[in-house]
N, C-alpha and C positions, 0 to 999 in steps of 0.2 A: 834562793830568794833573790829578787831583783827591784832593785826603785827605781823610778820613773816621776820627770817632773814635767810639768805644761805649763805652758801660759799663752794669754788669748788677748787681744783688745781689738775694740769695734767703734768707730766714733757713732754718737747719734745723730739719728736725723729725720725723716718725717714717718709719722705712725704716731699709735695711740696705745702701743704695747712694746715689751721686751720677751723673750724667752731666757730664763733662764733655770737649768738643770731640769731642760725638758716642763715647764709648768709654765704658762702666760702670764705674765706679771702687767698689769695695768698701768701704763708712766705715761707721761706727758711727750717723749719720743719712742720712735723705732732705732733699730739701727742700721747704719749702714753694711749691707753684706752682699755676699753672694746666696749663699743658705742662709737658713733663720738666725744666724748671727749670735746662735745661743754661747754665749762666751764662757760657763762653764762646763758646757758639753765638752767644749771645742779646746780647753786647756785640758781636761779630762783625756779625750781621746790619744792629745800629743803625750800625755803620760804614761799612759799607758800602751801604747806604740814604742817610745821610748825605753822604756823597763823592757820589751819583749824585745829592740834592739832593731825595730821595723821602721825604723826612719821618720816622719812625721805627718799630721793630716794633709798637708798639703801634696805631699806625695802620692796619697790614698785616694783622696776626696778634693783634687784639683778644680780651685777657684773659675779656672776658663772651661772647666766641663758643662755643657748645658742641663745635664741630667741632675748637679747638683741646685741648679738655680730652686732659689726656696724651699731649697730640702728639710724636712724634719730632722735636725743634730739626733736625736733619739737613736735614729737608723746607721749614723754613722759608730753611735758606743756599741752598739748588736753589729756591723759588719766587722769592727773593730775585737768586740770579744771571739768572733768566728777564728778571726787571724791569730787570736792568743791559744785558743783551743787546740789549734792546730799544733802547735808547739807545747801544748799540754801546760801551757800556764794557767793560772787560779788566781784571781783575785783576795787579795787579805783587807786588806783597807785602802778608801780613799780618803785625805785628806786636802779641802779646797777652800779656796781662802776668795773671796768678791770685793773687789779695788772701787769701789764710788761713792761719789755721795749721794745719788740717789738711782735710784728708787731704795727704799727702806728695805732688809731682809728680814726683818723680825717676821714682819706678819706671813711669810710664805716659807719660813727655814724648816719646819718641818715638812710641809707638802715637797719642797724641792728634795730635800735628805729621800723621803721616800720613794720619789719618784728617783731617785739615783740608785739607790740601792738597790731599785724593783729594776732597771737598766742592769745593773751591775749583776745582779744573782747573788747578793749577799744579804744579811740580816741588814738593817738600818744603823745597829749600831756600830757596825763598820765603814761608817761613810760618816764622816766629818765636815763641817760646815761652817764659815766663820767670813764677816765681814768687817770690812775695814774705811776710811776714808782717806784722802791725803792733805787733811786738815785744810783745804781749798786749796791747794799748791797743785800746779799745773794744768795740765789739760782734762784730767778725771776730777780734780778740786773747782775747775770752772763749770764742771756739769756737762763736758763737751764727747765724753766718752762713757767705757765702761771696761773693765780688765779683770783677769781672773786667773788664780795660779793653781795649780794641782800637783799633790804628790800622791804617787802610790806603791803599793807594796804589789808584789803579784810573787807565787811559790810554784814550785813543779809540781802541786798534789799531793806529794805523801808528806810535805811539812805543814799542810794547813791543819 
């Protein structure tokens, strides 16, 4: 067994959408990025990178690559599970926690759990979902960002 943590942040800035865990969320900004800026993909991926002991997305999925500009995050959790596979790791659970005050997660935590899970290759009920705010204190409490942390479990196969 091996855990693995992430964490992601993106300030905003012009657009009419967010990505986040792979699903378009509809807000009054974008964010700023090199790929879709989806910041729980992208704490996701360092977790599980991390638990496989493969160093982190920017090593992978290198911001000065032009082949990532505007990438779909989606593709990098599938080139990321390829790299675990190889190593015969298996995902057990993700558990990921969303840092802002807005946009609201109520109304999309199911669609994104799913859409993580259907990424991940696991049931739904193995992918954890939970947001937070920083009661307006700081930079994510002025509405100026967006951050996201990830833990995950991953097994060799014959302990799942």
């Amino acid at each position: 067994m091996r855990v693995g943590s992430g964490f992601d942040v993106h300030g905003f800035g012009p657009g009419d959408h967010i990505m986040l865990g792979g699903v378009r969320i509809p807000h009054s900004h974008g964010v700023v990025a090199h790929s879709d800026g989806d910041v729980l993909l992208h704490a996701l991926c360092d977790a599980l990178l991390g638990a496989a002991g493969l160093g982190d997305i920017g090593q992978h999925f290198k911001d000065t690559d032009p082949r990532w500009r505007g990438a779909d995050s989606s593709g990098f959790v599938t080139a990321v599970l390829g790299m675990l596979a190889k190593l015969h790791l298996q995902v057990v659970n993700a558990d990921l926690t969303l840092i802002a005050q807005a946009p609201r997660l109520a109304p999309h935590r199911d669609a994104i759990r799913a859409c993580i899970a259907q990424l991940l290759q696991v049931e739904g009920a193995r992918v954890n979902l939970k947001a937070t705010t920083t009661e307006g204190l700081g930079f994510l409490g002025r509405v100026e960002g967006i951050a996201a942390q990830a833990v995950v479990l991953l097994s060799d196969g014959a302990q799942r």
